[in-house]
C-alpha atoms as a printed R data frame, in Angstrom:
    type eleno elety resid chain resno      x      y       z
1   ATOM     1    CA   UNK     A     1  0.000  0.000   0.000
2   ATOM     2    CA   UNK     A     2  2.854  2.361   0.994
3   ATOM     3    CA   UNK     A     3  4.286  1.499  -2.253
4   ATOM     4    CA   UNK     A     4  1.515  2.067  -4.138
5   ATOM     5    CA   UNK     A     5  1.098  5.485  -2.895
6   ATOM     6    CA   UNK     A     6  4.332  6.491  -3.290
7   ATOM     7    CA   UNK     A     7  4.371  5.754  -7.313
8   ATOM     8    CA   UNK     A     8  1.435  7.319  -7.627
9   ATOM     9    CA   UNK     A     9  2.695 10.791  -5.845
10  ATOM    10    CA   UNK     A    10  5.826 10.717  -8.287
11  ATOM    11    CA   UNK     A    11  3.557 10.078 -11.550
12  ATOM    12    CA   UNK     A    12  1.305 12.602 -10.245
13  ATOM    13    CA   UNK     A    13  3.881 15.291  -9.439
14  ATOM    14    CA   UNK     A    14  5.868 14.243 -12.630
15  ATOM    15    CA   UNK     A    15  2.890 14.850 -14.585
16  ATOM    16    CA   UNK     A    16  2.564 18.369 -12.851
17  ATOM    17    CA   UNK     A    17  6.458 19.014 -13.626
18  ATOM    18    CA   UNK     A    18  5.651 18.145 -17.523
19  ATOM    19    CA   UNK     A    19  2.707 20.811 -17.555
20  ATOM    20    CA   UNK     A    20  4.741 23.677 -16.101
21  ATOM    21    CA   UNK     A    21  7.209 22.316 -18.378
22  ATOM    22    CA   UNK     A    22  4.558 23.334 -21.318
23  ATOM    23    CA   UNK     A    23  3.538 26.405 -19.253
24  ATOM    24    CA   UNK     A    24  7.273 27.377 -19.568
25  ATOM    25    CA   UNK     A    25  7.774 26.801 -22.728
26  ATOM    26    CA   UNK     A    26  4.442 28.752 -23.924
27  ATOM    27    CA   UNK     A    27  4.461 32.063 -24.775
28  ATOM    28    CA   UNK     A    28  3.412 33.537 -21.184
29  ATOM    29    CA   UNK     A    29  5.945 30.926 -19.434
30  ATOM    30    CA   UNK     A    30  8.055 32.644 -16.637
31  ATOM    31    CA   UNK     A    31 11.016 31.274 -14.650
32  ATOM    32    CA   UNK     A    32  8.723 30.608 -12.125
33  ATOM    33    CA   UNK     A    33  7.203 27.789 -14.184
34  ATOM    34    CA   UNK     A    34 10.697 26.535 -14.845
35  ATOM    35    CA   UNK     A    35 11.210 26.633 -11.007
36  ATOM    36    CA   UNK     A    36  8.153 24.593 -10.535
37  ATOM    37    CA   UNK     A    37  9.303 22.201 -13.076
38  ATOM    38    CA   UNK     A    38 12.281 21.427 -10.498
39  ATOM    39    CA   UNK     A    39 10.375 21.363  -7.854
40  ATOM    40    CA   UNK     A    40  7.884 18.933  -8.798
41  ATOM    41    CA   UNK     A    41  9.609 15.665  -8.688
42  ATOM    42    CA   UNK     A    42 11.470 16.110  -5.318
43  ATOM    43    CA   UNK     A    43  7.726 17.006  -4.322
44  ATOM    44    CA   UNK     A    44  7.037 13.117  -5.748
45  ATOM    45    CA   UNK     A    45  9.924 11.778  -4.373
46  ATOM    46    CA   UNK     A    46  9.561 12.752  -0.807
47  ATOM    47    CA   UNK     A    47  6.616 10.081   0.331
48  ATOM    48    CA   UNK     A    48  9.147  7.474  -0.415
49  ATOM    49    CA   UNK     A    49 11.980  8.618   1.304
50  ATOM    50    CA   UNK     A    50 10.180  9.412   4.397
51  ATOM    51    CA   UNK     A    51  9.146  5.537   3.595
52  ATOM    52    CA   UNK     A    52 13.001  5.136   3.569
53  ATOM    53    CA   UNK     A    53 13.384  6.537   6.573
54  ATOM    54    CA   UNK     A    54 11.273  5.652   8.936
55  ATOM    55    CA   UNK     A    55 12.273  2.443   8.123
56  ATOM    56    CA   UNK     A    56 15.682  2.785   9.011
57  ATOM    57    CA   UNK     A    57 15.102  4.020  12.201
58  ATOM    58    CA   UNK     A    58 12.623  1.761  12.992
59  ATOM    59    CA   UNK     A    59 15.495 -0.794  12.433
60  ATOM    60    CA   UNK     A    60 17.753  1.116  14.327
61  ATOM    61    CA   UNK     A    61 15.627  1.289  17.080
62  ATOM    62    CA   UNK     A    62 14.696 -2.886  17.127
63  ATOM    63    CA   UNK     A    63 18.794 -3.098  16.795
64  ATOM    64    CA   UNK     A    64 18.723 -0.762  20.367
65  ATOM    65    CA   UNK     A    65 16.138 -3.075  22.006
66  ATOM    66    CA   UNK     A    66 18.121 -6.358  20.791
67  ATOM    67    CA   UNK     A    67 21.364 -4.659  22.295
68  ATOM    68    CA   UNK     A    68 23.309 -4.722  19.032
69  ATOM    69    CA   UNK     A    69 24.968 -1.518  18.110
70  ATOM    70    CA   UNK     A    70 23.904 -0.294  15.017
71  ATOM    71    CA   UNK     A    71 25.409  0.287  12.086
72  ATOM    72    CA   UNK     A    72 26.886  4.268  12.195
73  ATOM    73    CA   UNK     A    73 24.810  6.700   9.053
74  ATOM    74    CA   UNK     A    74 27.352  7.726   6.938
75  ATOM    75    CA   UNK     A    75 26.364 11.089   7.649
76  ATOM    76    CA   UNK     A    76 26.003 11.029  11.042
77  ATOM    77    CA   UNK     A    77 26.400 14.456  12.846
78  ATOM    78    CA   UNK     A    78 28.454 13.826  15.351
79  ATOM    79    CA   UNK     A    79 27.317 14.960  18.985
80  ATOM    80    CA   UNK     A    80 28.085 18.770  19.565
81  ATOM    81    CA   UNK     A    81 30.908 19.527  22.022
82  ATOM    82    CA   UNK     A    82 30.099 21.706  25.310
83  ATOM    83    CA   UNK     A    83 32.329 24.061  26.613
84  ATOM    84    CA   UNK     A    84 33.229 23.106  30.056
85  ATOM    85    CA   UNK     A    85 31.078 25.970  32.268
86  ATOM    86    CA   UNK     A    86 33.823 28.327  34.306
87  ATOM    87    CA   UNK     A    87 32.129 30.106  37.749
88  ATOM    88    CA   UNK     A    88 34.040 33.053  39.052
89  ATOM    89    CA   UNK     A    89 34.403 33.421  42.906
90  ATOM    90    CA   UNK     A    90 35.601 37.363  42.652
91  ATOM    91    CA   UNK     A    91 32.364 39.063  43.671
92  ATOM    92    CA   UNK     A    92 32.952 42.663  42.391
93  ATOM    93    CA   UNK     A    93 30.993 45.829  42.959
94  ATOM    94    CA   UNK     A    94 28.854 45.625  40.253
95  ATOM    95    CA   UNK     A    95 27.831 42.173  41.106
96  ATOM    96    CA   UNK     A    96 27.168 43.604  44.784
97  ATOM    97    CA   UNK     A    97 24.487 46.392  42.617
98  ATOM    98    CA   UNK     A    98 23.315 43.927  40.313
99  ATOM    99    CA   UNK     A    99 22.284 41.566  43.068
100 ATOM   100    CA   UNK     A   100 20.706 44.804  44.985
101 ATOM   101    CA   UNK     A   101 18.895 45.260  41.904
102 ATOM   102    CA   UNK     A   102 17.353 42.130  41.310
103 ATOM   103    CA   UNK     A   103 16.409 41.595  44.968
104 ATOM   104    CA   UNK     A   104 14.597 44.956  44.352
105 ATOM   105    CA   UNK     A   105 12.796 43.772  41.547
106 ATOM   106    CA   UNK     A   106 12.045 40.092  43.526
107 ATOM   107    CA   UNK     A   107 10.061 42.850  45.996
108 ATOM   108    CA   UNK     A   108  8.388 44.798  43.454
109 ATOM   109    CA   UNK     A   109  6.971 41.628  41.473
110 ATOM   110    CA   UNK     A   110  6.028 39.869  45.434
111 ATOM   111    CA   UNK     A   111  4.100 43.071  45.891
112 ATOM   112    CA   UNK     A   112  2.293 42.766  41.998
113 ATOM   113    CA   UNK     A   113  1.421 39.743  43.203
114 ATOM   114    CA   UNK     A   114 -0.264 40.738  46.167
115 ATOM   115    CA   UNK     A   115 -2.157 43.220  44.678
């Protein structure tokens, strides 16, 4: 059934791809139309990747549960790197203000709250 429905999305959006094709190629045809014609068959093609995938990570995922590794993409992104997080002990005057400050606005939004 999957199958099915993909074919019949890429004949269908091939078909559309051939009439802006002949929209194109008429005498009111803009690059739009040309644009379209490009567009149309990834438009097609998409059902049956997503088909593709879903069954790749559905076998990824049974791999998980079986406690097999499985098999690294090719184009795997590889997991970002986080810079190690450095705290600074030196409280300085304008940390001394800034910390007046906010306990100033703690108050103000307490008393909003009351209100």
């Amino acid at each position: 059934m999957i199958a099915a429905t993909c074919l019949v999305s890429l004949a269908l959006c091939c078909g559309l791809a051939w009439w802006q094709w002949d929209r194109f190629m008429s005498a009111s045809g803009t690059f739009q139309n040309l644009g379209y014609v490009l567009q149309w068959p990834l438009f097609g093609l998409f059902p049956a990747f997503m088909f593709w995938r879903i069954k790749k990570l559905r076998e990824r995922e049974e791999a998980e549960r079986a406690g097999a590794r499985p098999e690294p993409a090719a184009t795997a992104v590889p997991e970002p790197r986080r810079a190690p997080v450095r705290r600074l002990a030196v409280v300085t005057e304008e940390d001394a203000e800034l910390a007046a400050y906010n306990s100033y606005l703690r108050e103000l939004h307490a008393r909003d709250q009351h209100s």
